[in-house]
PDB file of N, CA, C and O in Angstrom, chain B, residues numbered from 101:
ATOM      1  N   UNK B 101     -20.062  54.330 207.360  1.00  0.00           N
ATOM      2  CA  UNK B 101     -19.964  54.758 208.735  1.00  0.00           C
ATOM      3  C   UNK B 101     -21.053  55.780 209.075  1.00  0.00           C
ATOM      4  O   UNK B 101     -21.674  55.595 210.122  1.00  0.00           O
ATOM      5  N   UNK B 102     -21.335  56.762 208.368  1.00  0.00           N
ATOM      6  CA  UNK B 102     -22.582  57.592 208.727  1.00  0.00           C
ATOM      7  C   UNK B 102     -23.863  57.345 208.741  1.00  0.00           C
ATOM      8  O   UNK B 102     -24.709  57.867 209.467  1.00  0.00           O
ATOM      9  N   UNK B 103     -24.052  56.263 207.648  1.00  0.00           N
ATOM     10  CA  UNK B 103     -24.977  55.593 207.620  1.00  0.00           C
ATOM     11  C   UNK B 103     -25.253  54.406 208.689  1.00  0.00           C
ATOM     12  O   UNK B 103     -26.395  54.021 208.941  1.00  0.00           O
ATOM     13  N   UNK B 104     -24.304  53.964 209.180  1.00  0.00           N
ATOM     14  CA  UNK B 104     -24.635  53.251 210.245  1.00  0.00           C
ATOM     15  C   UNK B 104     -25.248  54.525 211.708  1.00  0.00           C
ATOM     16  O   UNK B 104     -26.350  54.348 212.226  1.00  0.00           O
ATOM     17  N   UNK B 105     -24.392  55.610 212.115  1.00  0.00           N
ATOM     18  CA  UNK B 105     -24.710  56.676 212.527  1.00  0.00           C
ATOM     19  C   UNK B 105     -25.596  56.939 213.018  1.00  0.00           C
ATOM     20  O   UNK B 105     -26.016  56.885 214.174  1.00  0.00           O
ATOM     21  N   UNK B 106     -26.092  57.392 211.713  1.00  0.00           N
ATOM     22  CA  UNK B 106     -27.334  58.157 211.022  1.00  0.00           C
ATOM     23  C   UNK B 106     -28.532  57.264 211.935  1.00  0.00           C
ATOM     24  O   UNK B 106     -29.281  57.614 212.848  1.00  0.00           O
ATOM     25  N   UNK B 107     -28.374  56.240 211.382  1.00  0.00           N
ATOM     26  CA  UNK B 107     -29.664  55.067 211.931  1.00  0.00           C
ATOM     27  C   UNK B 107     -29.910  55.006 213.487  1.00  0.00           C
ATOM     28  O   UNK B 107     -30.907  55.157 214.193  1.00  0.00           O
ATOM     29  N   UNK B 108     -28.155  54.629 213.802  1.00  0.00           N
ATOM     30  CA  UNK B 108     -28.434  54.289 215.259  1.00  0.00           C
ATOM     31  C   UNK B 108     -29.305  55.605 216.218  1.00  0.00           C
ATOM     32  O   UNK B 108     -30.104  55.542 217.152  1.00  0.00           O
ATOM     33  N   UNK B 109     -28.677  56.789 215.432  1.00  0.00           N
ATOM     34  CA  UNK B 109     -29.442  57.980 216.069  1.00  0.00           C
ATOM     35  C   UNK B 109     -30.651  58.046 216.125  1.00  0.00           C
ATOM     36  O   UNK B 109     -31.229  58.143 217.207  1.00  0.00           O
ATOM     37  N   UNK B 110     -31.241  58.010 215.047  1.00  0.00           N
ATOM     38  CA  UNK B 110     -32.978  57.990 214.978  1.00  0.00           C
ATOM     39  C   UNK B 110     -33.175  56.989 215.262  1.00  0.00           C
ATOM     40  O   UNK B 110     -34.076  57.296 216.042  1.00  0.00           O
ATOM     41  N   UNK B 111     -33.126  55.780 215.347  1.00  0.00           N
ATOM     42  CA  UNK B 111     -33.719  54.590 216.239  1.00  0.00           C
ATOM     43  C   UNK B 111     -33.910  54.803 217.890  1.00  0.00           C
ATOM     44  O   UNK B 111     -34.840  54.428 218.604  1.00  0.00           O
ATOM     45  N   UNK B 112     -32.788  55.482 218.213  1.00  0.00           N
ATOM     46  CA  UNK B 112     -32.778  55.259 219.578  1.00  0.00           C
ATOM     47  C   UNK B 112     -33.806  56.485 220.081  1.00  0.00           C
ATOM     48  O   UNK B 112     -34.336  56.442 221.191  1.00  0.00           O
ATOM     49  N   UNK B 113     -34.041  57.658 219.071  1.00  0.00           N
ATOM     50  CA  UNK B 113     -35.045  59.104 219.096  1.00  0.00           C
ATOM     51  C   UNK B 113     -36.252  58.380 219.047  1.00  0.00           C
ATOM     52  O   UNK B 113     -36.604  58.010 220.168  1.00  0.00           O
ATOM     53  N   UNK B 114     -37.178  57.975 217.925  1.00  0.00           N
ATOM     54  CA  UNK B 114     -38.210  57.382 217.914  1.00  0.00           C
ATOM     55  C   UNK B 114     -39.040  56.138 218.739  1.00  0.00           C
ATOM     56  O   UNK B 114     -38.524  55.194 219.338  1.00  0.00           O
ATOM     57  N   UNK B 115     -40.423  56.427 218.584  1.00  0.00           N
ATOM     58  CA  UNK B 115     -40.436  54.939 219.452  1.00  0.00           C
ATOM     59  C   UNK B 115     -41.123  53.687 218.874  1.00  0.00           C
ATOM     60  O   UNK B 115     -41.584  52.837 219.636  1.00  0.00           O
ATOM     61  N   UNK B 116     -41.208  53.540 217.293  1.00  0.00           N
ATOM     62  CA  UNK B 116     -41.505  52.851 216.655  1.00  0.00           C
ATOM     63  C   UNK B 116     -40.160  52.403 215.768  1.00  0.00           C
ATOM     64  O   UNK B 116     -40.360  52.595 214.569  1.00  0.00           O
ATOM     65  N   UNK B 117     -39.143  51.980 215.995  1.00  0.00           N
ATOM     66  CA  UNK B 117     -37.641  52.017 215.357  1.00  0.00           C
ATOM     67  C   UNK B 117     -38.274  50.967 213.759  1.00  0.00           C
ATOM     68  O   UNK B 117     -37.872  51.126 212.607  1.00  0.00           O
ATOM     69  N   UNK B 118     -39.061  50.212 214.118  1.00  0.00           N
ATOM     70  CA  UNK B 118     -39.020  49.101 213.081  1.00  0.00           C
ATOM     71  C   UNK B 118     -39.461  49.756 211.906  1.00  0.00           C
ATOM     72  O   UNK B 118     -39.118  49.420 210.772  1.00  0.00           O
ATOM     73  N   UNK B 119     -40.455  50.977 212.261  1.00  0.00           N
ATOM     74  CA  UNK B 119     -40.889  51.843 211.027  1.00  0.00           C
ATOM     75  C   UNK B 119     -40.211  52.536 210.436  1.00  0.00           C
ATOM     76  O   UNK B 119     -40.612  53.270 209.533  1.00  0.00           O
ATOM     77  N   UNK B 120     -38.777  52.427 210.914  1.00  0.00           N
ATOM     78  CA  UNK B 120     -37.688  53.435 210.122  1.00  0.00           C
ATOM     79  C   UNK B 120     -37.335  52.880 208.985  1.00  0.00           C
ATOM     80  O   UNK B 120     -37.329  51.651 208.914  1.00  0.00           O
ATOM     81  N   UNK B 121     -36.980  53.652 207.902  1.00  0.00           N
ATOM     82  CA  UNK B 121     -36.177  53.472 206.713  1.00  0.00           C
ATOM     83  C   UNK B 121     -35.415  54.121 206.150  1.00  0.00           C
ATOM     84  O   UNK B 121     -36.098  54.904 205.490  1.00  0.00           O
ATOM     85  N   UNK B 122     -34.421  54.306 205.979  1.00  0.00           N
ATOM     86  CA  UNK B 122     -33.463  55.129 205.575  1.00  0.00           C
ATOM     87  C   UNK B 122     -32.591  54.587 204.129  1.00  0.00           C
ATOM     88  O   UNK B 122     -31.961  53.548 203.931  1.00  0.00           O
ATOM     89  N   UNK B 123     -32.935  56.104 203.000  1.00  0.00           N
ATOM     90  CA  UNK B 123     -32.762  55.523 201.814  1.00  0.00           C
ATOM     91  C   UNK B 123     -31.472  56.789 201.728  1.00  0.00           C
ATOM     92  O   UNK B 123     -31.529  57.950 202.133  1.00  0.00           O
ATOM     93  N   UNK B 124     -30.306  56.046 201.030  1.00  0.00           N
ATOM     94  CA  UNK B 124     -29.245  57.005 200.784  1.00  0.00           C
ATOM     95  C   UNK B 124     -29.307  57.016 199.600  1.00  0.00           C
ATOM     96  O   UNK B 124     -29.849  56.245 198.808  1.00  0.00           O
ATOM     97  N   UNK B 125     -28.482  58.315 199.409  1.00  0.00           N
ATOM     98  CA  UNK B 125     -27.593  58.667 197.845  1.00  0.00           C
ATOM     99  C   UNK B 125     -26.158  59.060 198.238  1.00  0.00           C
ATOM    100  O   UNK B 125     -25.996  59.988 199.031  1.00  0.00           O
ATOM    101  N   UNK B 126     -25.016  58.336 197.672  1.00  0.00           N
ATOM    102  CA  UNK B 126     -24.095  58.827 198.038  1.00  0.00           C
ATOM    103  C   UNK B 126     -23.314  59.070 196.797  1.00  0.00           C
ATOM    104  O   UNK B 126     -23.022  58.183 195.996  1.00  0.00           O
ATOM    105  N   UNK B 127     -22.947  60.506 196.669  1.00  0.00           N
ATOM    106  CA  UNK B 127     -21.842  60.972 195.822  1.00  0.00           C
ATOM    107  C   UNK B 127     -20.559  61.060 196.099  1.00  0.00           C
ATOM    108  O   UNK B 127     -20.040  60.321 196.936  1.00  0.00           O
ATOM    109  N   UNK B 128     -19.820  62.070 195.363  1.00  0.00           N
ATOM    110  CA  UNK B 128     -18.317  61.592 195.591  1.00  0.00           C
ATOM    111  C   UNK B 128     -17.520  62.144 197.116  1.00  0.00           C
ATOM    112  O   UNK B 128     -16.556  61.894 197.840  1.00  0.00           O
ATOM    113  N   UNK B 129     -18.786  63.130 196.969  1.00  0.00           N
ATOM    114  CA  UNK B 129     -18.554  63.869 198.326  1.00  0.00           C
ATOM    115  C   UNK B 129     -19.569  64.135 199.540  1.00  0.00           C
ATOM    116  O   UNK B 129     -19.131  64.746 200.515  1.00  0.00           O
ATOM    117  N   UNK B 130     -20.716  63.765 199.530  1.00  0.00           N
ATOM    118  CA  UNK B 130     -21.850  64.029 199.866  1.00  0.00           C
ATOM    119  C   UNK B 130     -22.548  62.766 200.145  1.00  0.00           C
ATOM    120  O   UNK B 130     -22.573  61.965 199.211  1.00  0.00           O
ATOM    121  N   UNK B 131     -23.127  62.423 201.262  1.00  0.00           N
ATOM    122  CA  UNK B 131     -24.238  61.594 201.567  1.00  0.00           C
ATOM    123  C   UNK B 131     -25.765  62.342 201.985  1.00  0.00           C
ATOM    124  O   UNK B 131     -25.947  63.140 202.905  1.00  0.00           O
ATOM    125  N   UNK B 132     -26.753  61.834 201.037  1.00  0.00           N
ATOM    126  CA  UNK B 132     -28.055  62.437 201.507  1.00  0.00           C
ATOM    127  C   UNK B 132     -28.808  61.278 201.886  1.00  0.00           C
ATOM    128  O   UNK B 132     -28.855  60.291 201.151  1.00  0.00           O
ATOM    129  N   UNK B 133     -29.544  61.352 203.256  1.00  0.00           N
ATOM    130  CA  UNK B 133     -30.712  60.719 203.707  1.00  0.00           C
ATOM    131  C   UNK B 133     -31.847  60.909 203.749  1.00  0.00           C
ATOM    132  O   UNK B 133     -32.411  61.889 204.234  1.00  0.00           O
ATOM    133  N   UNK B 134     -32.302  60.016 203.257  1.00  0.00           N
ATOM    134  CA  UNK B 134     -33.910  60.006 203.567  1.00  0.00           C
ATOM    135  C   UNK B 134     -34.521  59.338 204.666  1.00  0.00           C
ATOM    136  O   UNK B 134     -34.261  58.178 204.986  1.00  0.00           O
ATOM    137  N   UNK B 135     -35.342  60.089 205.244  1.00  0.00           N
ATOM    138  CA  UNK B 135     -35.567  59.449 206.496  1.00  0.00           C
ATOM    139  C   UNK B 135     -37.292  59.095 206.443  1.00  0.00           C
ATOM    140  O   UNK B 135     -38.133  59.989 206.346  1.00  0.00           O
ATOM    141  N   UNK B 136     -37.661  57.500 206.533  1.00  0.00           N
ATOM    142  CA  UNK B 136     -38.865  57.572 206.664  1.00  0.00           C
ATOM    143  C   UNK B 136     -38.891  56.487 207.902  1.00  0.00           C
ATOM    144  O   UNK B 136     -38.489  55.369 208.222  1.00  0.00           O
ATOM    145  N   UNK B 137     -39.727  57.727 208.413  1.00  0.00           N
ATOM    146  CA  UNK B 137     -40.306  57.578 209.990  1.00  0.00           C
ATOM    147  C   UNK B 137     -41.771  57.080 209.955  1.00  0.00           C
ATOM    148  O   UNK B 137     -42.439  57.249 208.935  1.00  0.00           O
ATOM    149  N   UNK B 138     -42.349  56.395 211.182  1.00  0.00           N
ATOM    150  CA  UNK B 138     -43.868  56.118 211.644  1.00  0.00           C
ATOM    151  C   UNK B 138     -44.499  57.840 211.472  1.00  0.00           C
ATOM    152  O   UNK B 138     -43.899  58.897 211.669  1.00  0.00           O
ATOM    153  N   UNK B 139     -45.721  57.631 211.093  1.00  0.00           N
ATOM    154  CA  UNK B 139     -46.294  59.023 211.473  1.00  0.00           C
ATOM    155  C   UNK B 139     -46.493  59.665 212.423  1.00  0.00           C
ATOM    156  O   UNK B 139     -46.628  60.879 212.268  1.00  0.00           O
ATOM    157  N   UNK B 140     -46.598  58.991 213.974  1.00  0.00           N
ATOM    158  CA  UNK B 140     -46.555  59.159 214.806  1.00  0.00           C
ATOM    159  C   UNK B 140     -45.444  59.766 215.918  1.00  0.00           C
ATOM    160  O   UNK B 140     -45.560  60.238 217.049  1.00  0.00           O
ATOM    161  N   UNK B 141     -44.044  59.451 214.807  1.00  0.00           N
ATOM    162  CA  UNK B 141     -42.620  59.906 215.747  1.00  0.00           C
ATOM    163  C   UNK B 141     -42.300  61.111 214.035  1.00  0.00           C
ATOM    164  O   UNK B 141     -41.139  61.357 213.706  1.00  0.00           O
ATOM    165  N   UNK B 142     -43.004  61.441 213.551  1.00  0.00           N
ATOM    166  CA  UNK B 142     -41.918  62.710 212.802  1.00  0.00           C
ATOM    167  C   UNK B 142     -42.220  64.025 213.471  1.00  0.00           C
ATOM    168  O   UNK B 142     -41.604  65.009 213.064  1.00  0.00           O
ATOM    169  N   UNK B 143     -43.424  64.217 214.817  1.00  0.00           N
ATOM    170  CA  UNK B 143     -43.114  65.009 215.348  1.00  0.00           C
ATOM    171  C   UNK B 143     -41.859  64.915 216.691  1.00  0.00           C
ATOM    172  O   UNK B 143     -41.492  65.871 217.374  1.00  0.00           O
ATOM    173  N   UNK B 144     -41.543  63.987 216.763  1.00  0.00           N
ATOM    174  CA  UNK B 144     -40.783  63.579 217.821  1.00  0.00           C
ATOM    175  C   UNK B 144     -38.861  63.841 217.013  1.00  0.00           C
ATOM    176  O   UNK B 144     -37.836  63.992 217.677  1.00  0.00           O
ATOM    177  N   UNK B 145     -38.962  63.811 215.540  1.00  0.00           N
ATOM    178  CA  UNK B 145     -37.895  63.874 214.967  1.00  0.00           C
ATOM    179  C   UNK B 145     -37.681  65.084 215.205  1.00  0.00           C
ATOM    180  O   UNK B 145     -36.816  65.691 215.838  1.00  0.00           O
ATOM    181  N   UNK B 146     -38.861  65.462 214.433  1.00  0.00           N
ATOM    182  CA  UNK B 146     -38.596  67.448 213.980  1.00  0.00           C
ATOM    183  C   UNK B 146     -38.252  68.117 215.735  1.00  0.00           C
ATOM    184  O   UNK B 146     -37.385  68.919 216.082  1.00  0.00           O
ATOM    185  N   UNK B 147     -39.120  67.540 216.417  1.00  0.00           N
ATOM    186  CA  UNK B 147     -38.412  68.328 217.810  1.00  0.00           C
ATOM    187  C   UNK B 147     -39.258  69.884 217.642  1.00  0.00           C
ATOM    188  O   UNK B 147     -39.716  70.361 216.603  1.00  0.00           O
ATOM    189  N   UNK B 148     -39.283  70.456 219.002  1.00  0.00           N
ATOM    190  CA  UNK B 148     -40.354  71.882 219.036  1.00  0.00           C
ATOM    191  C   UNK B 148     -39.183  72.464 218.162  1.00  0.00           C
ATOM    192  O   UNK B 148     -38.047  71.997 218.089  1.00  0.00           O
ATOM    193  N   UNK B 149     -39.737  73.720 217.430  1.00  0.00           N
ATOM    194  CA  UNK B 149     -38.859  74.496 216.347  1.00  0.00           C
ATOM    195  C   UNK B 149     -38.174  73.917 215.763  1.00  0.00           C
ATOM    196  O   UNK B 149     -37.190  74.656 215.717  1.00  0.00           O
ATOM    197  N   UNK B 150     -37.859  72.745 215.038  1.00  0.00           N
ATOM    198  CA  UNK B 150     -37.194  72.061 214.652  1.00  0.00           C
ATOM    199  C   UNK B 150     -35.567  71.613 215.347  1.00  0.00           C
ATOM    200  O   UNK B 150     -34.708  70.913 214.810  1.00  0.00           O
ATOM    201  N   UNK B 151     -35.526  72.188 216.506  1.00  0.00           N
ATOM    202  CA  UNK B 151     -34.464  71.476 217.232  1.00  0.00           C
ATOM    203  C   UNK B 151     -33.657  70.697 217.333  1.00  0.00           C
ATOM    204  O   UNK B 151     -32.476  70.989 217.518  1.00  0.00           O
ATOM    205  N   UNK B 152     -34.299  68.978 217.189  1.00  0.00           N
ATOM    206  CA  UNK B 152     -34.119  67.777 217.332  1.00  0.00           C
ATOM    207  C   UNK B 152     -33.463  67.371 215.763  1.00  0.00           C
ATOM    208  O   UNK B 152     -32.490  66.618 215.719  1.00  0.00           O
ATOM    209  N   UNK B 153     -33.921  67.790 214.803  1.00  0.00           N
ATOM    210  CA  UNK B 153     -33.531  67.161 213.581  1.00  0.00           C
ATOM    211  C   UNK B 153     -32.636  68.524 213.295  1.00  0.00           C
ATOM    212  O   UNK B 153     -32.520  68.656 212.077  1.00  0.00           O
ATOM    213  N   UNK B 154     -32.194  69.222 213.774  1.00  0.00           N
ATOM    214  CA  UNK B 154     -31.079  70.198 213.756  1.00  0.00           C
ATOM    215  C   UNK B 154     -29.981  69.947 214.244  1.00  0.00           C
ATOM    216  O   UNK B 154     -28.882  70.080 213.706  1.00  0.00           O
ATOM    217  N   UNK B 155     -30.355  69.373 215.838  1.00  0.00           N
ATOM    218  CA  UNK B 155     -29.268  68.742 216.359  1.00  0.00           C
ATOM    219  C   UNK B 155     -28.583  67.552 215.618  1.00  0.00           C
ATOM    220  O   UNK B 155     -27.370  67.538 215.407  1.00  0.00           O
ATOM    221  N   UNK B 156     -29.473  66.502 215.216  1.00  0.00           N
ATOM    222  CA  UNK B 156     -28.946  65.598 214.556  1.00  0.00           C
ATOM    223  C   UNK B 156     -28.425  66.136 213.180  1.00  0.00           C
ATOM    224  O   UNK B 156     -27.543  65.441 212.675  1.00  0.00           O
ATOM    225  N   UNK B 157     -28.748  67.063 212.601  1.00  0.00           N
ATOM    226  CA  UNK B 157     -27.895  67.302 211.463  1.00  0.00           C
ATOM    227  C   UNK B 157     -26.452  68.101 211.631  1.00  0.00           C
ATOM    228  O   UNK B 157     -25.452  67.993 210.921  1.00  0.00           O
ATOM    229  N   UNK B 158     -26.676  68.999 212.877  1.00  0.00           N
ATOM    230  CA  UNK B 158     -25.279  69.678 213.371  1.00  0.00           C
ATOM    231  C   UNK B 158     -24.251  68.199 213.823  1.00  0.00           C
ATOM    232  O   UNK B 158     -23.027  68.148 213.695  1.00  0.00           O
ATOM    233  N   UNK B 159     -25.010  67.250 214.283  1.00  0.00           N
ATOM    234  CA  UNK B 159     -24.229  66.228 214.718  1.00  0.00           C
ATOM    235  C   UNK B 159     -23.456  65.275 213.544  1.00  0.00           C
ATOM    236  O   UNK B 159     -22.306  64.838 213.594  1.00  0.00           O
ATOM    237  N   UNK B 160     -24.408  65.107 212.534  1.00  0.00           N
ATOM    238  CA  UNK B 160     -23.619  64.192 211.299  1.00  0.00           C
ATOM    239  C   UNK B 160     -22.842  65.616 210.649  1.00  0.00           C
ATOM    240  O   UNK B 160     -21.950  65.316 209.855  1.00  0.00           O
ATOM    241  N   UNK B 161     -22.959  66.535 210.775  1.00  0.00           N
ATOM    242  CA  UNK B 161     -22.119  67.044 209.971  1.00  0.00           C
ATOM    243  C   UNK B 161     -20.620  67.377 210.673  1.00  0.00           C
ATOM    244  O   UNK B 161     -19.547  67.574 210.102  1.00  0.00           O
ATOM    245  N   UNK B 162     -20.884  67.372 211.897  1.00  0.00           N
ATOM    246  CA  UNK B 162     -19.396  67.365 212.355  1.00  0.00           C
ATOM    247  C   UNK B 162     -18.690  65.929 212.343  1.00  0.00           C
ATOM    248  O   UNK B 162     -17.472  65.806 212.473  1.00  0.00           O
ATOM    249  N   UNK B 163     -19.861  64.500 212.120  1.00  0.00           N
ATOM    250  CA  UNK B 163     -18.790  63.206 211.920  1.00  0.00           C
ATOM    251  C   UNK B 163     -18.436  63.220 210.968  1.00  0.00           C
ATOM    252  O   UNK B 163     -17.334  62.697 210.806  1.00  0.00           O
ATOM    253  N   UNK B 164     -19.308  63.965 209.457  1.00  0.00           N
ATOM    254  CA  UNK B 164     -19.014  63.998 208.465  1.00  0.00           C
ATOM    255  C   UNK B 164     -17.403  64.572 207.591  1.00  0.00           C
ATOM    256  O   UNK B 164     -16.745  64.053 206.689  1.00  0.00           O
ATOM    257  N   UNK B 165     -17.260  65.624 208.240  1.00  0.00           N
ATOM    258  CA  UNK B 165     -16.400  66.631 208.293  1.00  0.00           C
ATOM    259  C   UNK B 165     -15.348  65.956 208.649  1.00  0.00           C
ATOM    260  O   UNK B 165     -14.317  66.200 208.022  1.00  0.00           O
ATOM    261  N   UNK B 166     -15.310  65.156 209.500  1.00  0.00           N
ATOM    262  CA  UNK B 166     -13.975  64.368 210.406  1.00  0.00           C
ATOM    263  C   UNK B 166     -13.534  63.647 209.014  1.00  0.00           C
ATOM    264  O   UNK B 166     -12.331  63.655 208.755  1.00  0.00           O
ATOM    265  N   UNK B 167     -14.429  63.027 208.105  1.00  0.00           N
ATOM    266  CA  UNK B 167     -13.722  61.983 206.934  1.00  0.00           C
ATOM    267  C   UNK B 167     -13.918  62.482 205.785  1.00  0.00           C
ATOM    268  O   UNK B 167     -13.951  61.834 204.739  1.00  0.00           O
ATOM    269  N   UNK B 168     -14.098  63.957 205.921  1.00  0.00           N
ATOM    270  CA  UNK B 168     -13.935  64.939 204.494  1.00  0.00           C
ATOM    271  C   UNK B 168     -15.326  64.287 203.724  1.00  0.00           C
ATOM    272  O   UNK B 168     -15.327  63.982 202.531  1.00  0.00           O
ATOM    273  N   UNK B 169     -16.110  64.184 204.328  1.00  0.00           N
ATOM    274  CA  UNK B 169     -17.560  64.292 203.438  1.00  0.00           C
ATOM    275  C   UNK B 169     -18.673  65.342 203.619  1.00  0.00           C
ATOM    276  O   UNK B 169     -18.565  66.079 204.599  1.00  0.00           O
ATOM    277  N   UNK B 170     -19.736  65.505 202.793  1.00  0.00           N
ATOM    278  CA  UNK B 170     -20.899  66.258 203.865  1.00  0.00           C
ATOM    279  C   UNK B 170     -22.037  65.546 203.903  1.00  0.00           C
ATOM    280  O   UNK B 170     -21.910  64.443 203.371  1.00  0.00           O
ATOM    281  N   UNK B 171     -23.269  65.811 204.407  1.00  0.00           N
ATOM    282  CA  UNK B 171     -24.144  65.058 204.986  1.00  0.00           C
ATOM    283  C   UNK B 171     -25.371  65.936 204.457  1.00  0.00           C
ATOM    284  O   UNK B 171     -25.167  67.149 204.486  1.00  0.00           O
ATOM    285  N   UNK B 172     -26.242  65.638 204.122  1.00  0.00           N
ATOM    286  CA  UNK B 172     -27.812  65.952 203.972  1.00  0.00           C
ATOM    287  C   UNK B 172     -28.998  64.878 204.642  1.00  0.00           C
ATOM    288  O   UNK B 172     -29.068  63.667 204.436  1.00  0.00           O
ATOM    289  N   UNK B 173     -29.635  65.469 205.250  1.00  0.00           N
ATOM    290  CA  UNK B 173     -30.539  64.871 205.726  1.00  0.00           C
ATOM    291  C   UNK B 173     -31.987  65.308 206.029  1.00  0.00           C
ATOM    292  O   UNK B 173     -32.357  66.185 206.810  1.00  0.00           O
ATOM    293  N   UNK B 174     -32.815  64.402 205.137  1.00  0.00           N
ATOM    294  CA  UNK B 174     -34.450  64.780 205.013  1.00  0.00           C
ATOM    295  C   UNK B 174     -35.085  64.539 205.543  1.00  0.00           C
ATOM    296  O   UNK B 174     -34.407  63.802 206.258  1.00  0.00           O
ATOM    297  N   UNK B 175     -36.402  64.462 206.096  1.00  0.00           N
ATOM    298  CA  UNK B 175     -37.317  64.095 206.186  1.00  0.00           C
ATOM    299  C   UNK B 175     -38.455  63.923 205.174  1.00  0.00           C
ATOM    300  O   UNK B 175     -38.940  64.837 204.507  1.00  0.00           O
ATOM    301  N   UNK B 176     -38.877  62.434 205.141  1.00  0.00           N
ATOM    302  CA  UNK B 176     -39.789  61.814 203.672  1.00  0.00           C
ATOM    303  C   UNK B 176     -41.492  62.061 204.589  1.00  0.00           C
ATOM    304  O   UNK B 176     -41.701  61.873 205.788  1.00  0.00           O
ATOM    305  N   UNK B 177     -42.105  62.349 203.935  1.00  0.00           N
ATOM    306  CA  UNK B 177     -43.589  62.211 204.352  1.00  0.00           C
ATOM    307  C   UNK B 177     -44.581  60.949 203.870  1.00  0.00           C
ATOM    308  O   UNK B 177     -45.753  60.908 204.243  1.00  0.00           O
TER     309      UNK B 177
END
């Protein structure tokens, strides 16, 4: 479920969606993402001051929280 989430969020942020990839690790309690973006939209992720990929992490962590998991989420270069 977060992983579906996760995706739909940054797809609909970026404007190259097809260049997305998103690689998980999921533990017993914890999901971490990797997020690889076009080069062109990881300033569009990060957002001015990092904002945008704040918001989205304040955001999976409160869906996260709802089904007793937590959430990490990267950005890959």
């Amino acid at each position: 479920m977060l992983y579906r989430l996760c995706e739909l969020v940054v797809r609909s942020l970026v404007e190259r969606p097809e260049a997305l990839k998103i690689d998980r690790i999921e533990t017993e309690r914890v999901d971490i993402f990797f997020l690889h973006v076009a080069e062109s939209d990881r300033g569009r992720l990060l957002g001015k001051g990092g904002r945008t990929i704040g918001a989205l992490r304040t955001f999976l962590d409160a869906a996260a929280l709802r089904v007793g998991r937590e959430v990490v989420v990267e950005i890959i270069e």
